[in-house]
C-alpha positions as CSV (number, residue, x, y, z in Angstrom):
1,X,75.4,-20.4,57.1
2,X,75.4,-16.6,56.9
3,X,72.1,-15.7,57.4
4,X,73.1,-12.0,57.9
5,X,74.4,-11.5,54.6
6,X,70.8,-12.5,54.0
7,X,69.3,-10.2,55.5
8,X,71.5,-7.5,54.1
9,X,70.3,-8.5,50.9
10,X,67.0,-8.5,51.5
11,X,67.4,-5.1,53.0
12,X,68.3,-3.3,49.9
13,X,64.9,-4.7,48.6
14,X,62.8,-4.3,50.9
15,X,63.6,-0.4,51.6
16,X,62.2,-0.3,48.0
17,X,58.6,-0.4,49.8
18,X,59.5,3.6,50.7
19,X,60.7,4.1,46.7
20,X,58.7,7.2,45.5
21,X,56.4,8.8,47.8
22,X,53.4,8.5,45.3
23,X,53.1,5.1,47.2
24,X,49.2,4.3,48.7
25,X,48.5,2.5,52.3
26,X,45.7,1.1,52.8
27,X,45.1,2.1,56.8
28,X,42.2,1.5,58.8
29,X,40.7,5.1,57.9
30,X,41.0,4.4,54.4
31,X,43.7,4.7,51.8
32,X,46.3,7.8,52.5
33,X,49.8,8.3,49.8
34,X,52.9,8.4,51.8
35,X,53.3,12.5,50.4
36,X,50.2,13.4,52.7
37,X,52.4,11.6,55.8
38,X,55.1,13.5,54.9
39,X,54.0,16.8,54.3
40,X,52.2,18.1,57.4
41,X,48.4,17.9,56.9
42,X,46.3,18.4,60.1
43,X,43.2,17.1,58.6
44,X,45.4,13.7,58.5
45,X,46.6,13.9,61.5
46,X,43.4,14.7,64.0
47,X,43.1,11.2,65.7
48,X,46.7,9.9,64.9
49,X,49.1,12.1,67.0
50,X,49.5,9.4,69.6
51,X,49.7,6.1,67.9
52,X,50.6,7.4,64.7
53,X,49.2,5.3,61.4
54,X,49.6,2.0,60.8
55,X,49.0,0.7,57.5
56,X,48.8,-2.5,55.9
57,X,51.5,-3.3,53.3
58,X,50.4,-7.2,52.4
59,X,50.3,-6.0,48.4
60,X,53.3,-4.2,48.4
61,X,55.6,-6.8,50.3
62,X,54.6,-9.6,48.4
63,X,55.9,-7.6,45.1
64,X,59.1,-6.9,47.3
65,X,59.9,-10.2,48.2
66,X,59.2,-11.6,44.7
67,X,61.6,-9.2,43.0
68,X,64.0,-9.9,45.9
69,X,64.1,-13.5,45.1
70,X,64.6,-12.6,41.5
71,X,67.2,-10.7,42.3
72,X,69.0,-13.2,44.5
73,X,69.1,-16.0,41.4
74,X,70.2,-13.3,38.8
75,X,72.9,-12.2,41.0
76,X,74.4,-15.5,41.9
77,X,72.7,-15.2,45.1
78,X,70.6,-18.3,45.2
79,X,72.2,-20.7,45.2
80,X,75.4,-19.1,47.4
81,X,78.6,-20.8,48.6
82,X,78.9,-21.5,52.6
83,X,81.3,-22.3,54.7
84,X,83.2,-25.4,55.5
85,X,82.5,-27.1,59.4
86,X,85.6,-29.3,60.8
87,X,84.6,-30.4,64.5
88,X,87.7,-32.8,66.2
89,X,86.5,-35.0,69.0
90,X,88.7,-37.3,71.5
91,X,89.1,-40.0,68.9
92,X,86.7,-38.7,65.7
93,X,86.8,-36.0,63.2
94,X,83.9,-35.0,60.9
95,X,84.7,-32.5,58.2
96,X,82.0,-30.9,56.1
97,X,83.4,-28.8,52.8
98,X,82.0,-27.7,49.6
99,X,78.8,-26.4,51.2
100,X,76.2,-24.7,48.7
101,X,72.8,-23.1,50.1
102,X,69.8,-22.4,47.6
103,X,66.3,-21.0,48.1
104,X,66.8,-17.7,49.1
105,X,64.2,-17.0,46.8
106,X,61.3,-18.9,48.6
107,X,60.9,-16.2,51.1
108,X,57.4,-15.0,51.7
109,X,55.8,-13.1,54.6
110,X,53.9,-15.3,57.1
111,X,51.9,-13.3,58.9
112,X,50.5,-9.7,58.5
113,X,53.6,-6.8,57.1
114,X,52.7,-3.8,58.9
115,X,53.9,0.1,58.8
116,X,53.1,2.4,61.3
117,X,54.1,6.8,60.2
118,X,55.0,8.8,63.4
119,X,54.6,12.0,62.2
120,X,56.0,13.7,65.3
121,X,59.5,11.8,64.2
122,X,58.9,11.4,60.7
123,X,59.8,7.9,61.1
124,X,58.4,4.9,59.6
125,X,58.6,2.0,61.2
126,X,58.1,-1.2,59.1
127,X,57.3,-4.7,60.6
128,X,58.2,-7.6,58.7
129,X,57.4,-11.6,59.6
130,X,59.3,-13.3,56.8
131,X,59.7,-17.2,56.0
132,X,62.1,-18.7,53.9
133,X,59.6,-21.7,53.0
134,X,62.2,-24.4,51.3
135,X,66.0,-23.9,51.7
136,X,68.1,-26.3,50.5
137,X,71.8,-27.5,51.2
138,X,74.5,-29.7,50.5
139,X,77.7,-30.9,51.9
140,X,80.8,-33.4,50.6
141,X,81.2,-34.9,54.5
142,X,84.3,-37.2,55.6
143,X,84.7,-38.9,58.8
144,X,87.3,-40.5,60.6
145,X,87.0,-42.6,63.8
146,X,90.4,-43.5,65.1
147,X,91.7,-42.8,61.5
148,X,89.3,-44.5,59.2
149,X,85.7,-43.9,58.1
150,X,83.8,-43.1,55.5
151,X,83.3,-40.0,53.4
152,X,80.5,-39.3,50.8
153,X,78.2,-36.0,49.8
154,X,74.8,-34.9,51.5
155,X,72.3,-33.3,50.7
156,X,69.5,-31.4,53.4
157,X,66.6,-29.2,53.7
158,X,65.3,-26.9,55.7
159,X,61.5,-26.1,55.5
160,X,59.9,-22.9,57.0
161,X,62.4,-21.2,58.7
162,X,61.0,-17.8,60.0
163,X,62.1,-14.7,61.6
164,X,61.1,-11.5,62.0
165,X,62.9,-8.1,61.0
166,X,61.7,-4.6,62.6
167,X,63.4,-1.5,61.0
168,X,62.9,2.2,61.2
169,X,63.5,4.8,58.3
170,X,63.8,8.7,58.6
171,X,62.1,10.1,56.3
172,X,64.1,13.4,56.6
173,X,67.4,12.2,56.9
174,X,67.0,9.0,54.9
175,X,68.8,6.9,57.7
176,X,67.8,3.3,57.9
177,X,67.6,1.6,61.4
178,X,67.4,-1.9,62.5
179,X,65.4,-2.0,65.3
180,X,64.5,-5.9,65.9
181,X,66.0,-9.1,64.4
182,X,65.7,-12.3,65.6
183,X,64.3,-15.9,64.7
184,X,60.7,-17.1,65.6
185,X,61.0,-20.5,63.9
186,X,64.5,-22.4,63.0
187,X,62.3,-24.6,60.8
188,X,62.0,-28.2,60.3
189,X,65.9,-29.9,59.0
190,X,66.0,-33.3,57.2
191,X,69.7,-34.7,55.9
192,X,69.9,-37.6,53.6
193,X,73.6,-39.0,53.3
194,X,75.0,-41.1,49.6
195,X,77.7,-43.1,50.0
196,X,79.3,-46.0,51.6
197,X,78.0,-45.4,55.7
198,X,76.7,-47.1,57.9
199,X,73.2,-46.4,59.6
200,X,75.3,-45.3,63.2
201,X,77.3,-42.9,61.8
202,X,74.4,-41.4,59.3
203,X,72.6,-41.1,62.6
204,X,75.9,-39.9,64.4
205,X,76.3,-37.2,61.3
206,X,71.9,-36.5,61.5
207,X,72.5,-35.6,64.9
208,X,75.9,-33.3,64.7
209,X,74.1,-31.5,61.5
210,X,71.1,-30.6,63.4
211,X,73.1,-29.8,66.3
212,X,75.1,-27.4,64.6
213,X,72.6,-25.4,62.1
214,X,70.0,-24.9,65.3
215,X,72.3,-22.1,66.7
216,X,73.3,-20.7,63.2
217,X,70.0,-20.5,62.4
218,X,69.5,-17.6,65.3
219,X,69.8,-14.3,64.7
């Protein structure tokens, strides 16, 4: 699986949470519009010169990520082709193809989605802990062993895969930067196999599916 043409996608929505500086945070001093960040203010600026302001953007991410997901199924998104796995071994060869992935649009923030305004920069610097809380895939599998086996479709899951995305946007130049991506939970994976197998090699082809999606699931 892809997962950064994932996050690409999300990207273009989530930047959205910048769209029109008319836009309230809700910060620990109270509520301030992104326009007073911008435009130099000293009376909003007194204690936050240091750490800058961090605001809470709970409200406004969960609107993000619900539009993203609508996006994603109205723009044959979700579900979204991936790509065929052939591994050869000494006297086996398991061949995955016609892969589909769906629920891209389950994703939801797990924990807090925070933004903290440097004004000496004019940089804001958006935290993100997203969850993709039901993806689900399938697979037409074949396997040989010493030039027979059996071949059949699957189908898997994968519940509450996490990660968490840091970027930074310049508010003068309008430049996007990624500043941290990486996984914080590859989630829980279940495969059920239909067919004619046997319970060895469903356990053979549990194990070589789990094995394999782990270290895509990294980012």
């Amino acid at each position: 699986m892809n997962t950064k043409s994932v996050f690409t996608i999300f990207l273009l929505g989530v930047i959205s949470l910048t769209h029109g500086f008319d836009t309230e945070f809700l910060t620990a001093n109270g509520k301030l519009k992104l326009a007073k960040l911008v435009k130099y203010e000293p009376e909003n600026f007194e204690n936050y010169e240091d750490s800058g302001i961090t605001a809470n953007l709970n409200e406004y991410a969960e609107k993000i990520f619900y539009n993203v997901g609508r996006y994603a199924l109205t723009h044959g998104l979700d579900p979204i082709d991936i790509a065929n796995i052939t591994e050869d071994f000494k006297l086996a060869m398991i061949k995955l193809t016609h892969g589909r992935l769906q629920g891209i649009s389950t994703l939801k923030r797990y924990q807090d989605v925070l933004a903290n305004y440097q004004h000496s920069t004019k940089t804001l610097t958006v935290t993100l802990p997203i969850e993709f809380a039901d993806l689900k895939f399938t697979y037409d599998y074949d396997v040989r062993i010493l030039g027979l086996g059996p071949s059949g479709s699957m189908d898997g899951e994968i519940q509450e895969f996490k990660f968490y995305l840091q970027f930074a946007l310049d508010l003068e130049k309008f430049v996007v930067s990624i500043k941290q991506l990486k996984t914080t939970d590859s989630g829980h994976i279940s495969v059920q196999f239909h067919g004619n197998i046997t319970d060895i090699i469903a356990n053979l082809l549990s194990e070589f599916i789990t094995t394999i999606l782990h270290p895509l699931l990294q980012v």
